[in-house]
C-alpha positions as a Python dict, from the first residue, in 0.01 Angstrom:
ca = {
    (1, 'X'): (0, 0, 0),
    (2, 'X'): (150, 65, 332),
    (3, 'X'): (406, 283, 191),
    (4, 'X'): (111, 507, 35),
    (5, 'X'): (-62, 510, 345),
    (6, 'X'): (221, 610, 592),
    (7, 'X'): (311, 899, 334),
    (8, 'X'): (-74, 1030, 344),
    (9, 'X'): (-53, 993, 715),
    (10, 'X'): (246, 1205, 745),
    (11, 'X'): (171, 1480, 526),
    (12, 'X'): (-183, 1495, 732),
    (13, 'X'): (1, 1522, 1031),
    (14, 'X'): (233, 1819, 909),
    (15, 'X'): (-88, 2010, 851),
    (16, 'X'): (-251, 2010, 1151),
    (17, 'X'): (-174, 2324, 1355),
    (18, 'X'): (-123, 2270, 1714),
    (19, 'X'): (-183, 2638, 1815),
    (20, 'X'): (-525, 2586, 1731),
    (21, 'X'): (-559, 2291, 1952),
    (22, 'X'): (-440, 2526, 2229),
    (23, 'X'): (-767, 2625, 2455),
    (24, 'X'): (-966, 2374, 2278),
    (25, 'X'): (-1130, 2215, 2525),
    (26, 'X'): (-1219, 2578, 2713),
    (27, 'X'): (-1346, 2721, 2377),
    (28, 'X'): (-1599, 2369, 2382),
    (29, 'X'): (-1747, 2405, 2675),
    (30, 'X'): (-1760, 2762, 2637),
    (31, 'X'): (-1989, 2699, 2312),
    (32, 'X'): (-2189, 2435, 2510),
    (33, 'X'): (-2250, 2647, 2806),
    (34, 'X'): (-2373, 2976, 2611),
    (35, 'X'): (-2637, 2729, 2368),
    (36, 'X'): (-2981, 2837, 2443),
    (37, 'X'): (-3176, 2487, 2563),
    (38, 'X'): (-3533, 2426, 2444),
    (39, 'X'): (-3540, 2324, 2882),
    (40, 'X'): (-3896, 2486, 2901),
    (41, 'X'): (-4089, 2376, 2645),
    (42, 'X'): (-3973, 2035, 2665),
    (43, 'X'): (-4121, 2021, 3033),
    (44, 'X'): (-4436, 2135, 2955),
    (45, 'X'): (-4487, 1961, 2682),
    (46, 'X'): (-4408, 1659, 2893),
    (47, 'X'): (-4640, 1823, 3133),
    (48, 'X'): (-4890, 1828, 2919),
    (49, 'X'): (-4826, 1451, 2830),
    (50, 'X'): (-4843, 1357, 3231),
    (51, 'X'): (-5195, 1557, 3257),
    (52, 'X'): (-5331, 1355, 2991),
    (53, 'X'): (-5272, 1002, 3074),
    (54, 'X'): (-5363, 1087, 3439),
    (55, 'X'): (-5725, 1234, 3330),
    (56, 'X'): (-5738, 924, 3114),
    (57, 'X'): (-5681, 677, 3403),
    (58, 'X'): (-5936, 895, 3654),
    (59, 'X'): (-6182, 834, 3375),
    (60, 'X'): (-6141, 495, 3336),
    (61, 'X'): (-6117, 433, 3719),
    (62, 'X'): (-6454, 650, 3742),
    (63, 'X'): (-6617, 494, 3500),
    (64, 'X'): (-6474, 117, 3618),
    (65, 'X'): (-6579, 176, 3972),
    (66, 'X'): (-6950, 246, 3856),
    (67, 'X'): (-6999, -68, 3640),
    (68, 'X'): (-7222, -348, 3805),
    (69, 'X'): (-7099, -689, 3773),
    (70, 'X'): (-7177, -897, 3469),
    (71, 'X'): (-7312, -1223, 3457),
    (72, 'X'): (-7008, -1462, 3602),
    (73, 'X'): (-7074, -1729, 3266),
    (74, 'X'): (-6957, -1450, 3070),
    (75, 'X'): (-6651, -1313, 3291),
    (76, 'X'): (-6327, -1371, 3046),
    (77, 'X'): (-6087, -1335, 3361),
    (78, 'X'): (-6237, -1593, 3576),
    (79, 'X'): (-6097, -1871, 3763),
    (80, 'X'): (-6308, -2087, 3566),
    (81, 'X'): (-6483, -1920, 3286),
    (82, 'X'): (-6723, -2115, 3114),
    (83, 'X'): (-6604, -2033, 2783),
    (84, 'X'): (-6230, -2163, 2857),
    (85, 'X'): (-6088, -2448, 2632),
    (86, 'X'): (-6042, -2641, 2941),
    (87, 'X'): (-6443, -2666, 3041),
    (88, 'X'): (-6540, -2709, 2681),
    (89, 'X'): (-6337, -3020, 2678),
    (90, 'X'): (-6456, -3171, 3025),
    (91, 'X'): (-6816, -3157, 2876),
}
């Protein structure tokens, strides 16, 4: 098994040209530098994304800060609402 494996390995190795691995790296970043980049249409669709959850939260602040307080029996975020498990059992 070995045997067949080393021989595969060394006729892979005698065809690899090293002349084309000359300037490799260079040709890369070459080929990286000149690709066009989708830059601005990523931003403002992320723009776009950033407008919307801030006129969401103005809306819901608005529309918070207008509300007049509800009857404290029925508040589910109280320090002791009177719906809880725990006042239910004391009675």
């Amino acid at each position: 098994m070995t045997d067949n494996l080393s021989k595969k390995l060394s006729l892979l190795s005698n065809q690899v040209k090293t002349d084309r691995l000359v300037g490799l790296e260079a040709r890369v970043w070459e080929a990286i530098s000149l690709e066009k980049h989708s830059t601005p249409l990523l931003g403002a669709v992320m723009m776009l994304r950033a407008a919307s959850i801030a006129l969401v939260l103005l809306v819901g602040g608005i529309v918070g800060a207008n509300q007049k307080p509800s009857d404290p029996v029925l508040m589910a975020f109280s320090k002791a609402p009177a719906y809880s498990v725990m006042s239910m059992l004391k009675n």
